[in-house]
LUMVOGU-859675 format. One record per residue (C-alpha): residue in one letter; x, y, z. Coordinates in steps of 0.5 Angstrom, whole numbers. Layout:
% LUMVOGU-859675
r u v w
A X Y Z
...
% end
This chain:
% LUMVOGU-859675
r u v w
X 107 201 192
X 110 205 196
X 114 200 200
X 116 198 193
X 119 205 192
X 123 205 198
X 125 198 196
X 128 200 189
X 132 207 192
X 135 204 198
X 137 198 191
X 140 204 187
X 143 207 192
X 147 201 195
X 149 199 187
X 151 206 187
X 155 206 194
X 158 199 192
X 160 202 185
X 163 208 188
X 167 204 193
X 170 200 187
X 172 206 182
X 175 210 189
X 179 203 191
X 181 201 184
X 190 201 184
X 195 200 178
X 198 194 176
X 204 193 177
X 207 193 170
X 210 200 169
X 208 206 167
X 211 212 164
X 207 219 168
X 211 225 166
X 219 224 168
X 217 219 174
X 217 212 172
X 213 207 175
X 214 201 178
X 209 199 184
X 204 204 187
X 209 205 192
X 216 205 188
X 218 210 183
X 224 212 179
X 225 219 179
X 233 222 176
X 236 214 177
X 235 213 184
X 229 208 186
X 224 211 191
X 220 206 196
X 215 210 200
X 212 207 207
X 206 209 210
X 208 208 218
X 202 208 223
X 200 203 227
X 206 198 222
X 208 199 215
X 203 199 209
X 205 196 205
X 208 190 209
X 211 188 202
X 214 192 197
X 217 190 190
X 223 193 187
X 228 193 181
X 235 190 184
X 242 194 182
X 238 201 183
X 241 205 188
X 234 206 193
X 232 210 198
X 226 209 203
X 222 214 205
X 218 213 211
X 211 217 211
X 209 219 217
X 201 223 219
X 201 224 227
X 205 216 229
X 207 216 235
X 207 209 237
X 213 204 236
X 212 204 227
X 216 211 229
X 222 208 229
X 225 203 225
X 230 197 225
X 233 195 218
X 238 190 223
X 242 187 216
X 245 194 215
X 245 196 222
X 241 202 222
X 235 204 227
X 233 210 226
X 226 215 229
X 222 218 225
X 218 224 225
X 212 225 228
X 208 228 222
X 212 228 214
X 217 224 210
X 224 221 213
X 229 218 207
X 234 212 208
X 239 211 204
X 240 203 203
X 244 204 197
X 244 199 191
X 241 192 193
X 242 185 190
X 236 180 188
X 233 178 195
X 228 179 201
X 231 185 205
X 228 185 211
X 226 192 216
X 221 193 222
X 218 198 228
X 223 199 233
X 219 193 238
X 220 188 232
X 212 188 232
X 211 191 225
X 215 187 220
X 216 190 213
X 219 187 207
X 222 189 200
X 223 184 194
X 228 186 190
X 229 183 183
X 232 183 178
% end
């Protein structure tokens, strides 16, 4: 008898952990969403005053390695950084001749201006990290 309850806690306690897991790690679709004065596209991309917003989070590569975008919007980059000192701290987008090094710890923008439909296309410094937006249209 007293396995058998060791048994039915350690189930419920598994069913409990499982369920938490899922309801922490559940994300938004990508259909837009109106949240106060920011429109959502993605979870990582936001249109706030008319200028789209894709955020990355640089440690150890890019996440996410591929972002969705509206094409035809004027779009900044902004990089999220928390203690990255490996080669994701510093960014090479070479179709548009950019390569920039990024803070240590907190945010830094980059202006890409308005894209057409397409791949766009950027990466760590070494070129070991790729990132990659869609633009659509």
């Amino acid at each position: 008898m007293k396995n058998n309850n060791y048994i039915i806690i350690s189930i419920l306690i598994a069913v409990l952990l499982i369920g938490g897991a899922l309801f922490f790690t559940r994300t938004k679709s990508n259909t837009e969403n109106n949240v106060g004065e920011e429109k959502i596209i993605a979870n990582n991309v936001s249109i706030v005053d008319g200028r789209q917003i894709i955020e990355i989070n640089a440690k150890g590569g890019y996440y996410p390695k591929k972002s969705i975008a509206q094409a035809g919007l004027p779009t900044i980059l902004r990089f999220n950084t928390k203690g990255t000192f490996d080669c994701s701290s510093s960014i090479r987008i070479p179709s548009m001749n950019i390569s920039k090094n990024l803070s240590p710890s907190g945010s830094t923008d980059v202006d890409i201006g308005v894209q057409k439909a397409g791949l766009f296309n950027g990466s760590c410094g070494m070129g070991m990290y790729p990132f990659q937006i869609e633009f659509q249209s």
